[in-house]
MITORDO-248571 format. One line per 10 residues: number of its first residue (from 1); their letters; for each residue x, y, z of N, C-alpha, C. Coordinates in steps of 0.05 Angstrom, whole numbers, m for minus. Example, Ala and Ser with C-alpha at 12.3 -4.5 7.8 and 13.67 -1.06 7.14 Angstrom:
1> AS> 264,m114,156,246,m90,156,264,m66,156 | 257,m45,142,273,m21,143,258,1,157
This chain:
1> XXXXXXXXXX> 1369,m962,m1315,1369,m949,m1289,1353,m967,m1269 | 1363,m973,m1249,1356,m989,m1215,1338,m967,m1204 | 1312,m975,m1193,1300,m969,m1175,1292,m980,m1147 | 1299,m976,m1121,1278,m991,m1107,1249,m985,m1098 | 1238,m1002,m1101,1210,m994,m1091,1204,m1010,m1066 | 1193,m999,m1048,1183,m1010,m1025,1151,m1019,m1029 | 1147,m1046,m1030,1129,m1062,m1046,1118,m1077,m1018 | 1090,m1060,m1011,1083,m1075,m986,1056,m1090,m994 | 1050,m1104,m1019,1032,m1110,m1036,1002,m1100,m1031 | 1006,m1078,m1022,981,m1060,m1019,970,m1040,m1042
11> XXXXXXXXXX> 954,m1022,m1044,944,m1018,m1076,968,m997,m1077 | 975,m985,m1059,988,m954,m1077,1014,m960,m1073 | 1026,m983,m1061,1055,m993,m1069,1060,m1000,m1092 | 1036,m1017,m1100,1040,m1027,m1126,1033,m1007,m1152 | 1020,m983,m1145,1016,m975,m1166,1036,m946,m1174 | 1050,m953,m1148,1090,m933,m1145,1095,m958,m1158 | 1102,m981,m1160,1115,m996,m1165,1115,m985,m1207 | 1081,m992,m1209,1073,m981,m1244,1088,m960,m1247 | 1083,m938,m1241,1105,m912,m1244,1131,m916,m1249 | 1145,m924,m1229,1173,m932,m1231,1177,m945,m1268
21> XXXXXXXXXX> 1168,m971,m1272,1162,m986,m1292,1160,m962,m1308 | 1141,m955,m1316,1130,m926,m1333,1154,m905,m1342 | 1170,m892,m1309,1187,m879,m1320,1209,m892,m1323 | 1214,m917,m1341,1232,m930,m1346,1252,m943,m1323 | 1247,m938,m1302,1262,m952,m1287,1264,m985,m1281 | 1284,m1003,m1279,1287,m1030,m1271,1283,m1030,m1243 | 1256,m1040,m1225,1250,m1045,m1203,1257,m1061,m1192 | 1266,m1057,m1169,1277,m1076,m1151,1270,m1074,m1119 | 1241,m1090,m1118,1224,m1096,m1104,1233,m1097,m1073 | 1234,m1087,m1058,1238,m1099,m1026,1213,m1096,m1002
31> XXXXXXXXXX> 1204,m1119,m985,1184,m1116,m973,1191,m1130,m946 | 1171,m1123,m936,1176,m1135,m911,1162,m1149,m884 | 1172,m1164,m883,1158,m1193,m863,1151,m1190,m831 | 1146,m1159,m821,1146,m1147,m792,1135,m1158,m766 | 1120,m1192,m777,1103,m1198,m757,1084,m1182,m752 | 1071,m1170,m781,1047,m1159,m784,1016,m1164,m778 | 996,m1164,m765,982,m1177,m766,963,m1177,m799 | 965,m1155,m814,959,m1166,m844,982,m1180,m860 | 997,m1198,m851,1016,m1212,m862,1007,m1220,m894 | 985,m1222,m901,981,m1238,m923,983,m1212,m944
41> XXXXXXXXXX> 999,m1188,m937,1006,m1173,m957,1033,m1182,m970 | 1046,m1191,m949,1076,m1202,m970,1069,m1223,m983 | 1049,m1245,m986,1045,m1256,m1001,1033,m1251,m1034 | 1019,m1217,m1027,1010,m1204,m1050,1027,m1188,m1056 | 1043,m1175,m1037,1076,m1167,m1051,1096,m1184,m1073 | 1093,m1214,m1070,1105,m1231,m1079,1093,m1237,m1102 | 1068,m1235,m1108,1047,m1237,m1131,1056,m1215,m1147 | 1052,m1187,m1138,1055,m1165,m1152,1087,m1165,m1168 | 1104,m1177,m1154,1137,m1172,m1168,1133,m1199,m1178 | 1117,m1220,m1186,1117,m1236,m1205,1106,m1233,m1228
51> XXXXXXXXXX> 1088,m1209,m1230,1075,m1205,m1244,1089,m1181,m1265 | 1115,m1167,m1257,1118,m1154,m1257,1161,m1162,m1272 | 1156,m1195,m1264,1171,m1202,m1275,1200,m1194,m1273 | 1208,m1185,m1232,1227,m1172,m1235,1256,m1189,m1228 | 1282,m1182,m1236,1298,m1195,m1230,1310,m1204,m1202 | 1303,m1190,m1181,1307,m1203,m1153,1284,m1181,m1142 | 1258,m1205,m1116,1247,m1195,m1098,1260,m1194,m1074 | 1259,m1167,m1059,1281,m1181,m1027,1263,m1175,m1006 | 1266,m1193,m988,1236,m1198,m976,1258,m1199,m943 | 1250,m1179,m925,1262,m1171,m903,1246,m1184,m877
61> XXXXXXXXXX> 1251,m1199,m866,1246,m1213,m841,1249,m1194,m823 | 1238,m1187,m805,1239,m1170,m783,1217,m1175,m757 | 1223,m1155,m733,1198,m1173,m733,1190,m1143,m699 | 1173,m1121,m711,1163,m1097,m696,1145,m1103,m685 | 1128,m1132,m679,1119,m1141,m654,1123,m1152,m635 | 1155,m1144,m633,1164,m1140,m599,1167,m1113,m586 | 1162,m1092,m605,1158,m1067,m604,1133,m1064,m589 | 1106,m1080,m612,1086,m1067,m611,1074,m1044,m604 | 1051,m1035,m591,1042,m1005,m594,1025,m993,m614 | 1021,m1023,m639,992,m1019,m651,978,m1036,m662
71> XXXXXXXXXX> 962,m1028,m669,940,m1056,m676,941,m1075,m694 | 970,m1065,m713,974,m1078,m734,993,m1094,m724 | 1009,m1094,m697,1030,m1118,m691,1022,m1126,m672 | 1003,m1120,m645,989,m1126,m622,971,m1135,m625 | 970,m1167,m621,943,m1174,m620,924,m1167,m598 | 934,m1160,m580,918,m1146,m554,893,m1113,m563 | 910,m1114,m593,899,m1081,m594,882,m1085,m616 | 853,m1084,m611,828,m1088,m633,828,m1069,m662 | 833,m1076,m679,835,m1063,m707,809,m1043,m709 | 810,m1024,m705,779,m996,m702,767,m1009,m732
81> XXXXXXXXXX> 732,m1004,m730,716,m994,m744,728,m965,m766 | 728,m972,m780,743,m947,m806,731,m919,m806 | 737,m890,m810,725,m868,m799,738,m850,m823 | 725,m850,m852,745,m849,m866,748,m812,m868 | 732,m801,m847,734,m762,m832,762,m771,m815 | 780,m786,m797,786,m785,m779,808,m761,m785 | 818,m751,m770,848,m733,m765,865,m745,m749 | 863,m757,m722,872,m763,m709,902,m786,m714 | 916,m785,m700,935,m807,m706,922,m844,m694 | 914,m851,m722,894,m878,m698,910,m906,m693
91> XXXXXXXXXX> 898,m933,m679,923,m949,m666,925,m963,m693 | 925,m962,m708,939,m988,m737,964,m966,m745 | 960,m947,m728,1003,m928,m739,1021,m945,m722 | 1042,m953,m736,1056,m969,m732,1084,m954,m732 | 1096,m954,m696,1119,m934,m687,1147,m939,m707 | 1150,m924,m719,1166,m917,m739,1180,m928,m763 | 1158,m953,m775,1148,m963,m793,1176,m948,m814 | 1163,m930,m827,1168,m920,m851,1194,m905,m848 | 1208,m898,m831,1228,m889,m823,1255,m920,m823 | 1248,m940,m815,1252,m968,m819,1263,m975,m842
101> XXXXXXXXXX> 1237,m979,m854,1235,m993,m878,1258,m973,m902 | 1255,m955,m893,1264,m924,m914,1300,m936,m914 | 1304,m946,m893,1334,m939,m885,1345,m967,m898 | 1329,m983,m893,1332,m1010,m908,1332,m1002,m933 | 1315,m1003,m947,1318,m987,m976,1338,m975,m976 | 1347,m960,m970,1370,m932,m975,1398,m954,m977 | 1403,m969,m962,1427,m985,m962,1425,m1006,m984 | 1402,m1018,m986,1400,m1035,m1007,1409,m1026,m1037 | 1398,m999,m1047,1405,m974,m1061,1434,m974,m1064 | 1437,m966,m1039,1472,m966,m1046,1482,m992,m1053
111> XXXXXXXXXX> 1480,m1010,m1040,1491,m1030,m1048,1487,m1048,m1080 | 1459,m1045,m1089,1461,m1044,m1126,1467,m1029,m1138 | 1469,m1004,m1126,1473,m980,m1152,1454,m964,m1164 | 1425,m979,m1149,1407,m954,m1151,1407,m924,m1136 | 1401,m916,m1155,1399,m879,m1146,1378,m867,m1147 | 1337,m884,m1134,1325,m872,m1137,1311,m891,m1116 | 1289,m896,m1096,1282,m898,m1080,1249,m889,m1083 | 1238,m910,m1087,1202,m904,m1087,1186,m906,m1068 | 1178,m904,m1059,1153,m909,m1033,1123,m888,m1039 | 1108,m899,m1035,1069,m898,m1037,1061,m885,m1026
121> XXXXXXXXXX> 1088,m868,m1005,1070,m854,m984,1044,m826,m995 | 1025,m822,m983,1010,m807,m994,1000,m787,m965 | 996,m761,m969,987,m737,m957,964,m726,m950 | 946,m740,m969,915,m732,m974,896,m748,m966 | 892,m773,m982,878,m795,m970,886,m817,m956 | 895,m809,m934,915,m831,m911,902,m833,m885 | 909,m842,m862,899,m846,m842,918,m830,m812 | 924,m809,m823,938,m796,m811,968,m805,m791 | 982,m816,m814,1001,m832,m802,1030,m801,m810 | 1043,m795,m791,1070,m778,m791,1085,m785,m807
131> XXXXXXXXXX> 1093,m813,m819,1109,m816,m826,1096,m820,m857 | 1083,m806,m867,1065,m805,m895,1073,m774,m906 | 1073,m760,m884,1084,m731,m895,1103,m723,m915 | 1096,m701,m929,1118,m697,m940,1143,m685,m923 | 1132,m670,m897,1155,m660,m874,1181,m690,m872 | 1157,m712,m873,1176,m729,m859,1197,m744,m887 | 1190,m743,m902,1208,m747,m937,1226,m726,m945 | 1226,m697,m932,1239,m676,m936,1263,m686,m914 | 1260,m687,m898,1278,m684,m871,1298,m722,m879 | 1280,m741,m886,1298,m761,m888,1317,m766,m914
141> XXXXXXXXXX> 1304,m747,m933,1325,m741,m956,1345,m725,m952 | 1341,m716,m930,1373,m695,m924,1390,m719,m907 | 1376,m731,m889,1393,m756,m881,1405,m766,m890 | 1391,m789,m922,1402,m803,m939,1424,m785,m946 | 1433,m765,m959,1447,m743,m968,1471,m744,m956 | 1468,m752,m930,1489,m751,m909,1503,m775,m894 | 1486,m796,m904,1487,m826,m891,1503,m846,m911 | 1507,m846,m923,1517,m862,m942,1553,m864,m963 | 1567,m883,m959,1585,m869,m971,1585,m866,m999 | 1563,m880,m1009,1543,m870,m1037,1549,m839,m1044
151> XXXXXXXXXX> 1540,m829,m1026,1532,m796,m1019,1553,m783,m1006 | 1564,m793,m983,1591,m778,m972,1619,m783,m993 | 1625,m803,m1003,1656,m801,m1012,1649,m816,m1048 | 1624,m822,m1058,1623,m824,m1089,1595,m807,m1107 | 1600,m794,m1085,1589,m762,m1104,1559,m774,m1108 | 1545,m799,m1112,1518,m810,m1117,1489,m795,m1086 | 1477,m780,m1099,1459,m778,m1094,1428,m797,m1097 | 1419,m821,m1079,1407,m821,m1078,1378,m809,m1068 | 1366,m810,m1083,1336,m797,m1093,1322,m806,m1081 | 1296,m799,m1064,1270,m810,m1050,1253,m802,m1066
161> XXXXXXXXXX> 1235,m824,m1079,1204,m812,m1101,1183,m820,m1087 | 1159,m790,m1088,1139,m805,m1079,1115,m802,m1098 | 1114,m814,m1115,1096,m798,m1136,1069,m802,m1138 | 1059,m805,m1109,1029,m812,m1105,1019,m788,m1078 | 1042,m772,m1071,1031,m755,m1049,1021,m744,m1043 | 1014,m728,m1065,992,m709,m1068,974,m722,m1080 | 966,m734,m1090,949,m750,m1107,918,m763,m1084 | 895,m761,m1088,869,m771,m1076,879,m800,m1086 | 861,m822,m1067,863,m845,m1066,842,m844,m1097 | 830,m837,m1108,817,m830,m1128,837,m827,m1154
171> XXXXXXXXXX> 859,m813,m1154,867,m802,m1173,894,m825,m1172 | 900,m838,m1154,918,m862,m1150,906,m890,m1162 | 881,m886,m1157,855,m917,m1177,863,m906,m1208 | 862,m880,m1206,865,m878,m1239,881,m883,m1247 | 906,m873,m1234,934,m871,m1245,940,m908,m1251 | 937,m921,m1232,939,m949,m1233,924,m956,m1253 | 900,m959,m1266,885,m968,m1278,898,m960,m1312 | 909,m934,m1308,920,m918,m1336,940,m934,m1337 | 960,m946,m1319,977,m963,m1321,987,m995,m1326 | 955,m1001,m1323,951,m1034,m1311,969,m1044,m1296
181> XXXXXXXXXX> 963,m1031,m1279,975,m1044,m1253,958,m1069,m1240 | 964,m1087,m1226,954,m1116,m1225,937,m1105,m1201 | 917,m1083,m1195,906,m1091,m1170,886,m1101,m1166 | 875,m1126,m1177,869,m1149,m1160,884,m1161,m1148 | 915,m1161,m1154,928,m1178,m1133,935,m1163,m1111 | 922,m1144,m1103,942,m1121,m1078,910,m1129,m1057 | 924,m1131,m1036,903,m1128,m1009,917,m1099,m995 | 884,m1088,m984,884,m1065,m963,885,m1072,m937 | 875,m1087,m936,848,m1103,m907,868,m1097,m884 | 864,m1084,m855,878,m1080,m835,879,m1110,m821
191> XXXXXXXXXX> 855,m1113,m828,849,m1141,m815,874,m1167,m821 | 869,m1163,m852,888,m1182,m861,885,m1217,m874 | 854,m1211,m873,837,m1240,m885,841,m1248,m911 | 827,m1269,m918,834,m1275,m942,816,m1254,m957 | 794,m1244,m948,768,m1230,m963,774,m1211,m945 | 775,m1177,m956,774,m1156,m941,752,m1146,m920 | 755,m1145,m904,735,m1130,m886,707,m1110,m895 | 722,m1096,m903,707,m1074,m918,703,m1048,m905 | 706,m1057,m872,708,m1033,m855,726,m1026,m840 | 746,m1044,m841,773,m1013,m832,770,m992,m839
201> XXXXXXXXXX> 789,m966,m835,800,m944,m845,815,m952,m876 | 824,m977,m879,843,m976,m908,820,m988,m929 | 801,m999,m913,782,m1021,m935,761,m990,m939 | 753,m971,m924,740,m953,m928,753,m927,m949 | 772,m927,m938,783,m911,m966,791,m919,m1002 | 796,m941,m995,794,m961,m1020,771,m958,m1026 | 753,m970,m1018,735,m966,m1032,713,m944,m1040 | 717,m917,m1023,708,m896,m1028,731,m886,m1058 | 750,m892,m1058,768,m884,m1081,765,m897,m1108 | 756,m927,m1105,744,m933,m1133,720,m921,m1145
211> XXXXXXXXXX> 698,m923,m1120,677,m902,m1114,680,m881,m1134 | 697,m862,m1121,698,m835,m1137,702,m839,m1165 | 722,m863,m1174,734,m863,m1190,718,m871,m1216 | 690,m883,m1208,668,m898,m1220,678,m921,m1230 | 696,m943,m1212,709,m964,m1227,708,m989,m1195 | 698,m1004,m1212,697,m1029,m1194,720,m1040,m1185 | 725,m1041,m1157,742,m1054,m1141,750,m1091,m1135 | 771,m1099,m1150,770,m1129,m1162,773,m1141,m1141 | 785,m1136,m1114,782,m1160,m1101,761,m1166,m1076 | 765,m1189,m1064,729,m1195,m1061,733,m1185,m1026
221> XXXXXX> 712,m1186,m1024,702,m1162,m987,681,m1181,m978 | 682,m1178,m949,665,m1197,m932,634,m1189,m942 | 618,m1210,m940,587,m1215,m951,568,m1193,m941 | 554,m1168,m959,543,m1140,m952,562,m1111,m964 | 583,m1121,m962,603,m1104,m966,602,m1090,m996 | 600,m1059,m997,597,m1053,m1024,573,m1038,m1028
């Protein structure tokens, strides 16, 4: 059985990626090149599906900083100090990101023959991004349902999994760790350095989640950090 996973070599892509693996599925990696300013995640995307030994990585060129509108494609827009209480929707949400990437996936799906669709998104310990919800995975699985001639004229239902959404960034360190999942090779960093920041919103919840988890976090963070 074909899976895709949306593999943005960040920790809880990769550790959807372990799951998939786990529940026997053949992964078939897709990520993407957005003119991100943490770009040096598709290069740990590319680490993680080598490691992982899969038969094609597909690596999507695009480029949502001509969009811009957040801090992750605008260099004009300063990456915040990390707030890991925040609620608010803050500027590293990136305008309809995951709605994107989802639809890419979904055709790629059809076009191998996979009938199951993974993504990391998570509910609990996130940065209050819309498109993390489960509202918003409910409403685009009725889309897929309806979008495809996968789904309209050969009866194939593809599937959206998110099997980290309810899950604490805590209970996602575990789940990975129960799995050996490679995360030393996954970067968080909003920033996007070779050494993580430590204080974004993503370097703060990482590391409050190994934290909980009482397990040391392998890759290395700017000097103080920890």
């Amino acid at each position: 059985m074909k899976a895709i996973v949306l593999l943005s070599g960040g920790l809880d892509s990769t550790v959807c990626m372990a799951v998939a693996r786990d529940q026997g599925f053949e992964p078939l990696p897709i990520s993407f090149n957005y003119q991100q300013r943490h770009a040096r995640e598709v290069e740990c995307a590319r680490r993680v599906a080598d490691f992982y030994k899969v038969s094609r990585h597909l690596v999507i060129d695009t480029n949502m900083a001509a969009i811009g509108g957040s801090a992750l494609t605008d260099a004009s827009v300063v990456v915040p100090s990390g707030d890991v209480t925040r609620h608010d929707i803050p500027v590293t949400y990136v305008p309809a990101r995951n709605l994107i990437f989802l639809s890419y996936a979904l055709g790629y799906a059809e076009v191998t023959g996979a009938d199951h669709v993974f993504i990391g998104v998570n509910a609990l310990d996130y940065s209050g991004y819309p498109d993390c919800r489960p509202e918003f995975i409910q409403l685009f699985q009725q889309l897929a349902d309806y979008s495809t001639k996968a789904s309209v004229a050969d009866g194939r239902k593809i599937k959206i999994e998110t099997p980290l959404i309810q899950l604490s960034k805590k209970q996602i360190i575990e789940l990975g760790a129960k799995l050996a999942a490679p995360l030393e090779l996954t970067t968080s960093c909003y920033r996007g350095g070779e050494v993580a920041c430590g204080t974004c919103d993503s370097c703060l919840l990482r590391l409050k989640g190994f934290a909980e988890a009482g397990l040391t976090d392998p890759i290395a963070y700017s000097e103080g950090v920890r």
